[in-house]
N, C-alpha and C positions, 0 to 999 in steps of 0.2 A: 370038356377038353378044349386045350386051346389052340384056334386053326392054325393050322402052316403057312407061317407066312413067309415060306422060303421063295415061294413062287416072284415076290415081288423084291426079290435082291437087287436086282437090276429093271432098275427104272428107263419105262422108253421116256422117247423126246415126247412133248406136246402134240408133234404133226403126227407120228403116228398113235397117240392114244386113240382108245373107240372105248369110249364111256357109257356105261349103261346108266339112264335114270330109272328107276321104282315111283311109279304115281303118278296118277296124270290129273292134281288140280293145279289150285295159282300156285302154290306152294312148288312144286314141280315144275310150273312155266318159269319160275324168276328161277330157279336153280340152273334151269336151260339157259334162260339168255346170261346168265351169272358165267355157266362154262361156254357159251360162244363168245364172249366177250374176249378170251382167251388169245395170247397170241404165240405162237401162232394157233389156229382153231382146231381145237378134234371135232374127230368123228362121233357125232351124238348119236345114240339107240336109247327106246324108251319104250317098257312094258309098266301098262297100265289098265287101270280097271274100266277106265273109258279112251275116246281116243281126243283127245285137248287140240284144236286145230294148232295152239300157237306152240305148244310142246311139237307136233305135227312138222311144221314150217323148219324146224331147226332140227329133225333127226332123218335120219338117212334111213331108217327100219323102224317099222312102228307094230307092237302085240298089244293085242288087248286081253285079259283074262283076271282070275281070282287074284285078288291079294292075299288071299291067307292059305296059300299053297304055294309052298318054299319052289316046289322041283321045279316046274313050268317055265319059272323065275330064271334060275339058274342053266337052264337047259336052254332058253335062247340068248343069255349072255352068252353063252359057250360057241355057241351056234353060229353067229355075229363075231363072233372074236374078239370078246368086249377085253380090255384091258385095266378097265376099272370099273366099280360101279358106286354108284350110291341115293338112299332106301330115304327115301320122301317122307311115308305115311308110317304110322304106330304101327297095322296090322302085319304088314310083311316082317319086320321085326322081330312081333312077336312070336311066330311061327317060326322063326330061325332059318329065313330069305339068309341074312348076313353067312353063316355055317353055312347053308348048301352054295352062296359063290365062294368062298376060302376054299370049300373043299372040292369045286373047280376050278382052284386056279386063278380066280379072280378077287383081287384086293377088293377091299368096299371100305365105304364109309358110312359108318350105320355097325351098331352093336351088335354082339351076338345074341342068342335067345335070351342066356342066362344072364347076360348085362343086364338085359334091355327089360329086365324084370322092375330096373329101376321105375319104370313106366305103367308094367303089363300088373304089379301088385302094390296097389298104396299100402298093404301092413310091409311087404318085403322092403318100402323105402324107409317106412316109419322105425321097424325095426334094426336097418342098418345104421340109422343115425345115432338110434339109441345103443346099440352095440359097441360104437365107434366112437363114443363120446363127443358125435359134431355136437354143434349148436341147432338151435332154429324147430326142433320139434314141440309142440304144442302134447296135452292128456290127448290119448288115442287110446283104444283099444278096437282088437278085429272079433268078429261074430263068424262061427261059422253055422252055413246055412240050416244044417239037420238038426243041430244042438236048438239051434235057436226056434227052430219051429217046432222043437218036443221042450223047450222050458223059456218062454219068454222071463224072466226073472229077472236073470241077472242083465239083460237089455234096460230092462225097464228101471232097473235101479241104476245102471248111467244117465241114462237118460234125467231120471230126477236130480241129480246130482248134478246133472248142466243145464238144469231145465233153462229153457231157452236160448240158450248158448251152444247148444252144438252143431254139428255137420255131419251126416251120414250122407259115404261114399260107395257104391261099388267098387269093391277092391278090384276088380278086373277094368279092362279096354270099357268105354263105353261112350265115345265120340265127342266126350266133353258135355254128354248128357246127362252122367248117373251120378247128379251131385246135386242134393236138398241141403238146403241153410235155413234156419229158424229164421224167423222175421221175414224172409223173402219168399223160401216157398212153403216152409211148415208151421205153422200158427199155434200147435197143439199137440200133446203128449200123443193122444191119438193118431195123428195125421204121422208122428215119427215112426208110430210104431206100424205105422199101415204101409208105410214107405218099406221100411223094414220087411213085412210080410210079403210084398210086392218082391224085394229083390231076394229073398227066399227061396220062394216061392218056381223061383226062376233056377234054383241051384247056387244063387250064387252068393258069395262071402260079402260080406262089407264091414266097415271101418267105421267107428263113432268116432270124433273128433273134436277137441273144443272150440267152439269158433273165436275165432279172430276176429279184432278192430284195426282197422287201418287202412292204408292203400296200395294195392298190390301191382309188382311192377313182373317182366321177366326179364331174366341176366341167364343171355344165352352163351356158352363156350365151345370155340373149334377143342375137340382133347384128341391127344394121343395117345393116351392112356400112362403119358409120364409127363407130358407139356400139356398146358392149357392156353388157349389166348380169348381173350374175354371179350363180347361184341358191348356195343351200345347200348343203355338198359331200356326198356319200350313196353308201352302200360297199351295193356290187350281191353278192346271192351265188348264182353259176352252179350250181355242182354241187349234185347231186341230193337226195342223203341229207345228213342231221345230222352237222356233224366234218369238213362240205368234202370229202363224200365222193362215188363214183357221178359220172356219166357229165355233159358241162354240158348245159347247159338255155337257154334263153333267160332264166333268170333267175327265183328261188326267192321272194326278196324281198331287201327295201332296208331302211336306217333313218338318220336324218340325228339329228344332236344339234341341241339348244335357241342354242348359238351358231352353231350352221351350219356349224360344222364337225366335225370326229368325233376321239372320243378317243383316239385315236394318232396322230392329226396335229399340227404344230405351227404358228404363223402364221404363218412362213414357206414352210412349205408350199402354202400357201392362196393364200397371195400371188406366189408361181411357177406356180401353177396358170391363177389369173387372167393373167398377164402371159402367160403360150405360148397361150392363148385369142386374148388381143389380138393378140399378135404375127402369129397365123396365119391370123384374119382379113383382117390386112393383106395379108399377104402373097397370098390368094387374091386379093385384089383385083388384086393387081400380078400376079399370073401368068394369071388368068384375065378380066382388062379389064372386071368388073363386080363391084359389090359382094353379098357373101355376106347374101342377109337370110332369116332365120331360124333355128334352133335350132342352138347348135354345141357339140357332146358331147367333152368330153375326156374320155379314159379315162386316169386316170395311175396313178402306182406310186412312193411314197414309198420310198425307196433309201437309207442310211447314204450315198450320194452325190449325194443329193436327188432333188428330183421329175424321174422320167422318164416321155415316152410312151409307153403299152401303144396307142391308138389312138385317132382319131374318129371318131365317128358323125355325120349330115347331121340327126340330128332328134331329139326325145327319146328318152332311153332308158326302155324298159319292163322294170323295174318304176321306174326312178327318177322318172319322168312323173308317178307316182298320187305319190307321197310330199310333191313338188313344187307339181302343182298344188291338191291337197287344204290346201298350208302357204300358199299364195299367197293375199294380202290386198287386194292392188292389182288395176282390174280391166281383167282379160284382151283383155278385146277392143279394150281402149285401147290395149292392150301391143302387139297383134299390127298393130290398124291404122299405130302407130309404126313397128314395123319396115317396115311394107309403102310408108310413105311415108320414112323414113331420117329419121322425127323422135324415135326414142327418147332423146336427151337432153333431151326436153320429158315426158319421161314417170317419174314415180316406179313407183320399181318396188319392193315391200315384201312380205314374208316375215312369218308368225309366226315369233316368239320360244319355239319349243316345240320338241320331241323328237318324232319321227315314227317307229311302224314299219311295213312292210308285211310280210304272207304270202300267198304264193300258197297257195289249194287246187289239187291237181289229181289226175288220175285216177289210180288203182292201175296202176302199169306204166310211168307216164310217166317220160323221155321215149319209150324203146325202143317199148315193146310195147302203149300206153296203152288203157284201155277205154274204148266209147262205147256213147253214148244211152245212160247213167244219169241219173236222172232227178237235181235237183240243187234242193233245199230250204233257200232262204233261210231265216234267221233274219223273225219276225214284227216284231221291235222289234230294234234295234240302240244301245247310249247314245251321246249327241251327240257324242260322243270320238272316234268309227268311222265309218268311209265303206266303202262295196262297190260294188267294180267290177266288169263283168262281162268275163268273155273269150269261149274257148272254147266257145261254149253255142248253141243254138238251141231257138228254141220251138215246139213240136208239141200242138195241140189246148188251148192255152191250160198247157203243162206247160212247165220248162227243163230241155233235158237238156245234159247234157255230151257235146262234139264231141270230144274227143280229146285236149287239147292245157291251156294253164293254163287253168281254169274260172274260178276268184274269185280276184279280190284283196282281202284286209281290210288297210285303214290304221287305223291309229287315232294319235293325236295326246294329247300331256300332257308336264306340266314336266317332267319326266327320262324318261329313256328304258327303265326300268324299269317304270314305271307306263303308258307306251304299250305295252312286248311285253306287259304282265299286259292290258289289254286286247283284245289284237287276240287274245291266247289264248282269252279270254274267250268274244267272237263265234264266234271256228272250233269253238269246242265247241258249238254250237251248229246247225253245219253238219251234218248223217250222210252214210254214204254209202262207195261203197266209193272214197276220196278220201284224201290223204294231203299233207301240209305240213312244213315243217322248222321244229319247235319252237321250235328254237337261236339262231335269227334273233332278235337283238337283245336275248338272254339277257346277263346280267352274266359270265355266264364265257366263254363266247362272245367278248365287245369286249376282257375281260381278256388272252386269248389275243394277240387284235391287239394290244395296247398291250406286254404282254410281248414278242413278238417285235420290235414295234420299238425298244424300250426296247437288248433283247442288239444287233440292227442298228446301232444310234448308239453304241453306247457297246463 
C-alpha cells in the first residue's frame, strides 16, 4: 500500500527542518556535509549502525543500533522531531525503514520495501524489465534453492549452454559480495556448480546470467517517482589490488569526467542510460501501485551491442555518493524535500563542470583478513580541491582508529581528471599507517585501458 503522504502538504522552511540520516559510513558522511551545506542549515540527527565521528560533528542527536529493524528507526525519528529523513544503506530499505517513517509522519527519501525490491531481488529487476519491455537485459534465469538442491539438472544444462560465459548472483542483499564471474572467479563447471551449492545451501535463491563484455559505468538518478534528474555518470572499481585485480570489495574508488560522462563512453550511451532509468521508474510505479521516490542506481555495461544491465541499487552507491555529492551545486535539501513531495520538476538540479576522483584508504588485509584499531591520522590541512570522508573508524579517548573495513575516502575535484588523481595522491601521502589504496584509480593509463578496449569492442 502506498504511504500517506499527506503529512508532508505543507513543507517547512529549511531552518526549521530536523533531518534524519539512516547509516553511518562515507556514504552517510558526504550526505551530511551535502545537507549542512544548506542555507540556511538544518537540524541533522543520524541513527546508525556505528557512530562515524564526522557524521558525529554535524548532528545535534546521535543512535546507534540495527539497520535491519524498521521500528528503532522510526521511533527516534519521531522522538527527535525529524521532519525528514533519508535511508543511506541497502538494508534499512529493505526491511521497510522507508514505510515505518511515512507511516510516522515522516517524508523520506529512500523507497519503500516493495520498491526497493528493485535492489533486495536481482530475478524481481530482471523480470520487470522483461515484463516491461525496457531494453538492457542480458539470458537470465532464477534457481530456486530446494528445487535446485533436490535436481541439479536443469542448473547444469545453463550452465553448458553459457559455458564460460556466465555469472551466478545471489538474488538477495549481499554487500556486493555474492557475485562470481567466469574467468575471474570461476574457472570450471565445477567451481559454478559448488558456488551454486554454497548459496543453496544457505536457503538462498540465485540468478544465472550471461556474462557481459564491456565497461561498466553507474548513471545514478534523483526520482520522484514522476521526474527524474540524471547525476554525472562515474565508473566504480570493486577489485582489490591495482590492474583490477584481488578479491571485490565494496568498492576501491570512483572518478567521473568534467562533462559527466567518462572517456569511453559515447552520448549515446548516456542517453540509454538515462532512458532505462526512466523507463523503470515507471514501470515500478505500475507494478508496485506507488511512486519510487528517491535514489535510483543503474549499474550498466557498455557492450559493442549497447548499453546493458549489470544491475540496481535503491540508493546511492558508495563510493559514487562522495564523488557526486562533493560535484553537487544545487542545494540538497531542496532536492530531497522535492522528491519527498513529487515536485522535483520545480527543482534545478546542477553539477560542477569538473573531473572528480575518489580513493579509498583502507586497512592492510582488507577485504579478507583486514586489521583493526590502528590508529588513523588525518592530514592537518587538506587544499580546497579535497574532501575526506570517513568510514570505517571509531573514536576512543579522543583518537580514530580504524574498524576494519574502508577507513577514508579522499575526493579531490579539478579541470581534467589528471590533475584530480595527482591530488587525491597527494593527500593520501599524507595519510601513514599500515593502510593501503589503489594508486591506478583515475591514472591516464588506467582510463587508456577502458577506452582501448572499447575502442577493439565497437569496432
Amino acid at each position: 500500500m502506498a504511504p500517506d503522504r499527506s503529512a508532508y502538504a505543507m513543507t517547512p522552511s529549511a531552518s526549521n527542518e530536523i533531518i534524519l540520516i539512516v547509516g553511518s559510513g562515507a556514504r552517510e558522511h558526504a550526505i551530511a556535509e551535502a545537507l549542512a551545506r544548506s542555507s540556511p542549515q538544518p537540524k541533522l540527527i543520524c541513527f546508525g549502525s556505528a557512530r562515524n565521528p564526522g557524521i558525529a560533528r554535524l548532528c545535534s542527536s546521535y543512535a546507534v543500533g540495527s539497520m535491519s529493524i524498521a521500528a528503532p528507526i522510526a521511533a527516534f525519528a519521531k522522538e527527535h522531531g525529524a521532519t525528514l529523513a533519508i535511508i543511506g544503506p541497502e538494508a534499512p530499505l529493505a526491511v521497510g525503514t522507508a514505510d515505518a517513517l511515512w507511516a510516522a509522519g515522516i517524508p523520506t527519501v529512500g523507497p519503500t520495501q516493495s520498491l526497493a525490491r528493485i535492489e533486495s531481488s536481482k530475478a524481481f529487476t530482471r523480470e520487470l524489465l522483461a515484463k516491461y519491455g525496457i531494453p538492457g537485459n542480458p539470458f537470465f534465469q532464477r534457481f530456486d534453492a530446494a528445487e535446485f538442491l533436490a535436481d541439479e539438472g536443469d542448473l547444469t544444462a545453463v550452465l553448458r549452454q553459457w559455458d564460460g560465459q556466465h555469472v551466478i548472483k545471489d538474488d538477495g542483499l549481499a554487500g556486493g559480495k555474492g557475485v562470481k564471474v567466469c574467468g575471474d572467479h570461476l574457472h570450471s563447471l565445477e567451481e559454478s556448480l559448488a558456488f551454486c551449492r554454497e548459496l543453496a545451501a544457505l536457503g538462498h535463491p540465485f540468478v544465472v546470467e550471461e556474462k557481459l563484455e564491456g565497461e561498466e559505468f553507474s548513471l545514478i538518478s534523483f526520482c520522484d517517482g514522476r521526474t527524474l534528474a540524471h547525476m554525472p555518470a562515474v565508473q566504480d572499481h570493486k577489485r582489490a589490488f591495482e590492474g583490477d585485480k584481488g578479491p571485490n570489495t565494496g568498492g576501491m574508488g570512483t572518478y567521473s569526467d568534467a562533462d559527466h560522462s567518462l572517456p569511453f563512453l559515447r552520448a549515446d550511451d548516456i542517453t540509454a542510460a538515462r532512458k532505462i532509468n526512466e523507463q523503470v521508474a515507471a514501470a515500478l510505479a505500475a507494478e508496485c501501485g506507488a511512486p519510487y521516490q528517491g535514489i535510483l542506481y543503474g549499474g550498466f555495461m557498455a557492450t559493442r551491442d549497447g548499453v546493458r544491465l549489470i544491475e540496481y541499487n535503491a540508493r546511492f552507491g558508495d563510493p559514487e555518493c562522495l564523488n557526486l555529492l562533493t560535484l553537487l551545486e544545487s542545494d540538497f535539501v531542496a532536492i530531497c524535500r522535492a522528491i519527498a513531495r513529487q515536485g522535483l520538476a520545480d527543482v534545478t538540479v546542477e553539477f560542477s563542470q569538473l573531473a572528480s576522483v575518489c580513493k579509498y584508504v583502507v586497512p592492510e588485509g582488507y577485504p579478507e583478513a583486514p586489521r583493526k584499531g590502528d590508529q588513523v591520522r588525518l592530514p592537518e590541512q587538506i587544499p580546497g580541491s579535497a574532501q575526506l570522508y570517513l568510514g570505517a573508524v571509531d573514536e576512543v579517548d579522543g583518537i580514530l582508529v580504524g574498524t576494519g573495513s574502508r577507513t577514508v575516502a579522499v575526493v579531490a575535484t579539478a579541470e581534467t581528471l589528471a590533475a584530480a588523481e595527482l591530488v587525491a595522491e597527494q593527500v593520501i601521502a599524507t595519510i601513514p599507517g599500515p593502510f593501503f589504496h589503489r594508486a591506478d584509480i583515475g591514472t591516464k593509463a588506467l582510463i587508456q585501458r577502458r577506452i582501448d578496449h572499447m575502442t577493439r569492442l565497437r569496432h
